[in-house]
N, C-alpha and C positions, 0 to 999 in steps of 0.2 A: 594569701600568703603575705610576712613579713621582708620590710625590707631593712637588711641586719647589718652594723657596719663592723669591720673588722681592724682592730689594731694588735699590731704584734710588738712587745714590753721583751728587752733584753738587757744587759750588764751598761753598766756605763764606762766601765773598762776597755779603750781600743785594742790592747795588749789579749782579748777575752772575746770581746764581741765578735771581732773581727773569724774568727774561726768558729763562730755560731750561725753564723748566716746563712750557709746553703742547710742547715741543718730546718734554723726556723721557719723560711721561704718553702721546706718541702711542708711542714706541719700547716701551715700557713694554706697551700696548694687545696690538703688534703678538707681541713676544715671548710674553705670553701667549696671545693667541688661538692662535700657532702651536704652542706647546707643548699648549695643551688638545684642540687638532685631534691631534695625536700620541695620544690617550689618557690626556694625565696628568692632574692634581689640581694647579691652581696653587693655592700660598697668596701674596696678592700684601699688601705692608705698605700702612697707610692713609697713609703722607706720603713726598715724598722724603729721602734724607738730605743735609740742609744744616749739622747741626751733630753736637757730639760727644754731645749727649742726644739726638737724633733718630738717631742710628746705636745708642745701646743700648736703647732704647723701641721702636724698630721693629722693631730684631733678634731683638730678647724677643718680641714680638708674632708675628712668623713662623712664629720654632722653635716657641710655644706649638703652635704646629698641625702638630707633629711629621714636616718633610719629611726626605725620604728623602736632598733634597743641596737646598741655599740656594745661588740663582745671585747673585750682585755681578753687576751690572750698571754699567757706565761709560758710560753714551750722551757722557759730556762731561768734560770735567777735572774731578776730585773730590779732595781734601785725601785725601792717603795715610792720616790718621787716622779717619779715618769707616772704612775698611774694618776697620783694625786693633780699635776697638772694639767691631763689628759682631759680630765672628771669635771676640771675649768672649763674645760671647752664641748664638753658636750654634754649639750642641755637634756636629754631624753634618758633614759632606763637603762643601766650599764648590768653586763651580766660578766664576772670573772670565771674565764678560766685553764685549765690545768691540764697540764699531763700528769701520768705518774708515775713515768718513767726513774727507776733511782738512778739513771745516769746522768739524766739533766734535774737541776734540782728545781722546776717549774714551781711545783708543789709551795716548793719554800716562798718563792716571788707571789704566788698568790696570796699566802697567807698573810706576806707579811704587805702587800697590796690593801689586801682586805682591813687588816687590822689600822693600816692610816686612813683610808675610807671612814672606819667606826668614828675616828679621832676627829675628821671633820665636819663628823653629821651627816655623809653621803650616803644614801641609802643604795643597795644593787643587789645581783643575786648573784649566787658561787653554782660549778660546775663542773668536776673534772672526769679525765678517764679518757678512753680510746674513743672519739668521735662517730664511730665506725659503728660502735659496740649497740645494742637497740636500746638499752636499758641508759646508756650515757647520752644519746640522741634522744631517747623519752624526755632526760630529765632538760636537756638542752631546749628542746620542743614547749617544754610547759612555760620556761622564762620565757622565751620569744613569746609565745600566743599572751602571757601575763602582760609583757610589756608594750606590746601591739594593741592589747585591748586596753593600758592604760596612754597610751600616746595618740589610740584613736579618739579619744575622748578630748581631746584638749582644742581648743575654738570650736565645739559645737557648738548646738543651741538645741535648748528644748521650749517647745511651744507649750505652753497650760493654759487649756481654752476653758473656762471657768474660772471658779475656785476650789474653796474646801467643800470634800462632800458630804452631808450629813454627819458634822461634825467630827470626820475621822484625822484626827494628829497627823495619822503615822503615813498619811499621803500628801503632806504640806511640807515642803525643807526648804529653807534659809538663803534666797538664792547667793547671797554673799560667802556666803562657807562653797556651795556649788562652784564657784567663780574660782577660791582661792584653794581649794583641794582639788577639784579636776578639771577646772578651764574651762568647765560650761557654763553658756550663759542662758538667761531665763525669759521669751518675752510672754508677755502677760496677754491672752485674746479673749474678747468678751465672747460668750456662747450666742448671742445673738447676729455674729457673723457669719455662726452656718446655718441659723434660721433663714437672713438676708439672703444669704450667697447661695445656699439650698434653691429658692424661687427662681434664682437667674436660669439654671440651668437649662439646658432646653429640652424641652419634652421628647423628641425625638432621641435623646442620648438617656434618661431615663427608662425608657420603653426599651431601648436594647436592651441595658441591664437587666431589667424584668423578665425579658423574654431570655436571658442566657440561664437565669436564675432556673426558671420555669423551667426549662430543656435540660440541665444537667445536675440540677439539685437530685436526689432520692425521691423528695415529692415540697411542694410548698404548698399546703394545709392551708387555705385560704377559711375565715369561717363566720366573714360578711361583719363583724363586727374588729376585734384585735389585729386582724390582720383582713388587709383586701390589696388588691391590684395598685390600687392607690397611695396607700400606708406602704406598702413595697417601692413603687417608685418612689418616693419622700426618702425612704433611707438611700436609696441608689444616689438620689438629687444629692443627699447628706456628703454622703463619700465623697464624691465629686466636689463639693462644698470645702470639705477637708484638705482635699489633694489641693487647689487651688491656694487654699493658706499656706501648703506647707512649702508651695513653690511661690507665692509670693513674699514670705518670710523666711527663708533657706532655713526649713527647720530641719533639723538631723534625725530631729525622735520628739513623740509628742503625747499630750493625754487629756481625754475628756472627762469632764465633771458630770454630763449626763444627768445625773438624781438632782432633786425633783425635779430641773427645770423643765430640761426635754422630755424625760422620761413618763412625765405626768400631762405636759399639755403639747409637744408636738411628736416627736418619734422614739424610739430608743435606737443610739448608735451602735446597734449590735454589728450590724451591716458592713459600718464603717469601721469597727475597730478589728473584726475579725480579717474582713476584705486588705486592711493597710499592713497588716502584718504578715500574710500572704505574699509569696515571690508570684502573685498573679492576679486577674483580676478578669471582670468582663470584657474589656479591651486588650489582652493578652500578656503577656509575661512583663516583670516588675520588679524591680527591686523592694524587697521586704522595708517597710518602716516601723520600727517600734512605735505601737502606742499602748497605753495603759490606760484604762477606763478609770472612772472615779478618780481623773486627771491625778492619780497617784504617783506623786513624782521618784522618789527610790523606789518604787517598783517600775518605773520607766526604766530609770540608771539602771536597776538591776537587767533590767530586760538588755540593756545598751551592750553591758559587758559581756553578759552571757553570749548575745550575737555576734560581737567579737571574736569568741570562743570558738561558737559551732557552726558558723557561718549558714545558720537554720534560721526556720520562726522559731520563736521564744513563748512557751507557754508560759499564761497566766490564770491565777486561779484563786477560787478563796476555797483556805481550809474545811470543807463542809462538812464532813461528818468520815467519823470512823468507824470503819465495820469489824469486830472483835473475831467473829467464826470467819471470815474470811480474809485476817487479815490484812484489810485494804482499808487508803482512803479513796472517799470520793472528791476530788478537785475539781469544781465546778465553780463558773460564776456567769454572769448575763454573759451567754454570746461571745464570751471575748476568744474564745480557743481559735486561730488559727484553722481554718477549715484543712491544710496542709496534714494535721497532724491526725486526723479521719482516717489516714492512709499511710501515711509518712513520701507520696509518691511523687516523682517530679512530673506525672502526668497528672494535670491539674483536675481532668474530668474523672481519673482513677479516685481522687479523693471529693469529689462532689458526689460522686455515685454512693456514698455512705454520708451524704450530708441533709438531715432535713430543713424547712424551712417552718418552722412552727410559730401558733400566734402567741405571744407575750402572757405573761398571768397576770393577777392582779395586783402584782406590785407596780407595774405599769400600764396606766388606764389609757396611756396616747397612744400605746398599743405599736404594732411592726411587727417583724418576726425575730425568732429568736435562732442561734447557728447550732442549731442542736448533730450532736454526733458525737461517739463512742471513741477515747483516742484509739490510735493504734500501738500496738506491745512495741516493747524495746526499753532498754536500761536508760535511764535519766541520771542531770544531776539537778537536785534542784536548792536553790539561793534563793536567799533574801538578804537586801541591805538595811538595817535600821539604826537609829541613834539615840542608844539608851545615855541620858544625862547629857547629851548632844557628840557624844563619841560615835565614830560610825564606826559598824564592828558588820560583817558578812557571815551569815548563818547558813550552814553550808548540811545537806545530805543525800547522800548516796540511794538511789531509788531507781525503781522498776513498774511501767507504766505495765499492767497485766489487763489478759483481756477472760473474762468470767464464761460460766455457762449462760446461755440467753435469762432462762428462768431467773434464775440470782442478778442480772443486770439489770432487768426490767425490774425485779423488785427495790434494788435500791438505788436505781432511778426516779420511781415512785414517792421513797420514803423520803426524797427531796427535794428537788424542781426538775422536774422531769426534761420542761423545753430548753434545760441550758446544756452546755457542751459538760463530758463527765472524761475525766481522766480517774482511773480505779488504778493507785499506787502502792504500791509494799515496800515501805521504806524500812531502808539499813537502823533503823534507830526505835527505839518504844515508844510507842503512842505514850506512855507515859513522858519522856523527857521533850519529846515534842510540845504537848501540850504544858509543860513546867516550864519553858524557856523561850518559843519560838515568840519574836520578837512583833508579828503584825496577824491580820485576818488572809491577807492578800500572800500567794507565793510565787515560785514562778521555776520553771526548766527547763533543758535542755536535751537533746539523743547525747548518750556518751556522756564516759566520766568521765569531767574535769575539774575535779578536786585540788590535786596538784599546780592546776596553772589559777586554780579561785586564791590558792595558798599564796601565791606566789604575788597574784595581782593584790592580795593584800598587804604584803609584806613592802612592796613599791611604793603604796599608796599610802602605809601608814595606818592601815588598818585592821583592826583586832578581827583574827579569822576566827568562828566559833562552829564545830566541827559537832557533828550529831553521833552517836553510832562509830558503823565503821569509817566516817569521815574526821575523824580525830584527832 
């Protein structure tokens, strides 16, 4: 949950204000309690604002307590200057809003709020109605999560252990644009640190691994060449290899380049990429870490936000193929799904119990195993961020992870790469517009629609939302 700060905007008239106060102070009460029934963390200011010192004293006061998005509130006509000084003082994601009551004329102070905001380039989001009401709290709820997930973003860091993979663009971005549109920063790791740091580990903590793997997978397919006992502990050592960078370089979210280096002459980070983005692990419960294979950096971001979002793992996947008589595509790519998403369970072994561990094809000869499994149904939303002409624009659609008759799953299983993980999706949009506009090979999603708060996280951040379908 977010934590939201609360300013309350009235008359600058003492003749006026002064008989507004218990009025605003209950709307004021009411908005908070309802928001803190949501789960969040009000920070509420000690006065209302009546002048142009009490909108920079209370604003200051607010953001001191570092919320995640500062609501304007209008319960009544408030001088357009009180918000604009306010806006000085707090640096984070402003959401205005409204009553629409015709007795107090709130409505009016918003708008005319808003329109000096436009005037000095402030960017924020608008909101009015009965706070109470589910459809006005929906729309309250998507600014917050929008501006939580764009405020969580700022002093991260993303790790990129490699480089470009197999010469693909649209997984390299400009860490200086990263820096000054969302306040992350980039550090640069060679891949031969988890080769190095891979060997430290101790054989004793790779053999648990192994043997957890062994005991709650569905089966691990051992088949003396691609995959053995050994090529399994290597990726265990790998993970572990990872987790160690990412705790000696506080990285927040990170991505492997993988292809050819590792992929061909020591392991593939199937293991590692699936296992980090999991809330679990051989050693027991964890915090989920974005990574993105093919050290693909706006599909990391994307993954960033999304998690923001739905406070899940975040699938990733490459567009693979569509299937016309049923509808679906197949979202598959090495190993990178999230074992989580087998089941969707918070019982970690409910979702191993549908997870194989199968040996690598011959796209990678250094062999390991691969996190093969079927997702589990449930409505998705699924995003991508790219930057056509170096604009970054969020390509957004509405979808439905489905799950098939065996026969039909196993066949287009087959017609593809059978040992990677398959999400079979029925998306809100035509395979034709899909494939006419979607901006990379790589996608990624989420349980739950969050269209409205992607809307919104773009509109904060300045960037062009590009909507599929019914995501429009």
């Amino acid at each position: 949950m977010a934590r939201v700060g609360l300013l309350n905007f009235s008359d600058g008239r003492s003749f006026v204000n002064t008989d507004l106060r218990e009025f605003i102070a209950r709307l004021e009460q009411q908005i908070a309690g309802h928001l803190r029934a949501q789960g969040h963390d009000v920070v509420t200011a000690e006065a209302i604002i009546e002048s142009n010192e009490l909108a920079v004293t209370e604003a200051s006061r607010v953001a001191a307590g570092h919320p995640d998005v500062t609501i304007f509130n209008f319960p009544v006509w408030a001088f357009p200057n009180f918000a604009v000084l306010a806006a000085t003082q707090t640096p984070g994601p402003i959401l205005l809003f409204s009553n629409i009551s015709p007795q107090y004329p709130g409505m009016v102070g918003m708008l005319a709020a808003a329109g000096a905001l436009d005037q000095t380039g402030r960017r924020y989001g608008r909101a009015w109605g009965d706070i109470t009401a589910p459809a006005v709290m929906a729309r309250v709820a998507s600014w917050i999560a929008a501006a939580s997930a764009q405020t969580g973003l700022r002093g991260r860091t993303f790790g990129r252990i490699g480089g470009r993979p197999m010469g693909m663009y649209t997984a390299v971005s400009d860490p200086a644009q990263w820096m000054a549109k969302f306040g992350i920063d980039v550090e640069e790791i060679d891949q031969w640190e988890v080769v190095r740091r891979a060997a430290l580990v101790s054989p004793e903590r790779a053999r648990v691994g192994r043997l957890w793997l062994e005991q709650h997978a569905a089966e691990v397919r051992y088949d003396g060449r691609q995959l053995t006992p050994d090529l399994l502990e290597r990726q265990v050592r790998s993970y572990h290899a990872v987790r160690e960078l990412i705790d000696e370089w506080h990285l927040d979210f990170s991505g492997i380049k993988g292809q050819p280096e590792l992929t061909t002459h020591f392991a593939t980070m199937d293991v590692t990429e699936a296992f980090l983005n999991d809330p679990y692990d051989w050693e027991g419960p964890k915090d989920t870490h974005v990574c993105a294979t093919e050290a693909d950096m706006d599909g990391a971001l994307t993954m960033q936000v999304l998690k923001h979002l739905s406070h899940t793992p975040v699938l990733f996947a490459d567009l693979r193929c569509y299937d016309r008589d049923n509808d679906v595509w197949d979202l598959c790519n090495s190993g990178q799904h999230a074992t989580w998403y087998a089941a969707r369970s918070e019982d970690p072994l409910e979702n191993m119990r549908r997870v194989h561990l199968l040996p690598e094809g011959f796209y990678f000869p250094a062999g390991g195993a691969s996190i093969h499994h079927v997702a589990a149904p449930g409505e998705v939303t699924l995003a991508r961020l790219n930057r056509p002409n170096g604009r970054y624009r969020m390509q957004v659609i509405k979808g439905e992870i489905v799950n098939l008759d065996d026969e039909t799953t196993q066949r287009l299983m087959k017609a593809s790469t059978y040992e990677w993980p398959h999400a079979f999706v029925r998306m809100a949009a035509a395979s034709e517009e899909v494939l006419d506009r979607f901006g990379a090979n790589h996608i990624h999603a989420v349980p739950g629609h969050h269209v409205e708060a992607l809307r919104a996280f773009c509109h904060l951040t300045d960037i062009d939302f590009d909507g599929f379908g019914e995501a429009t």
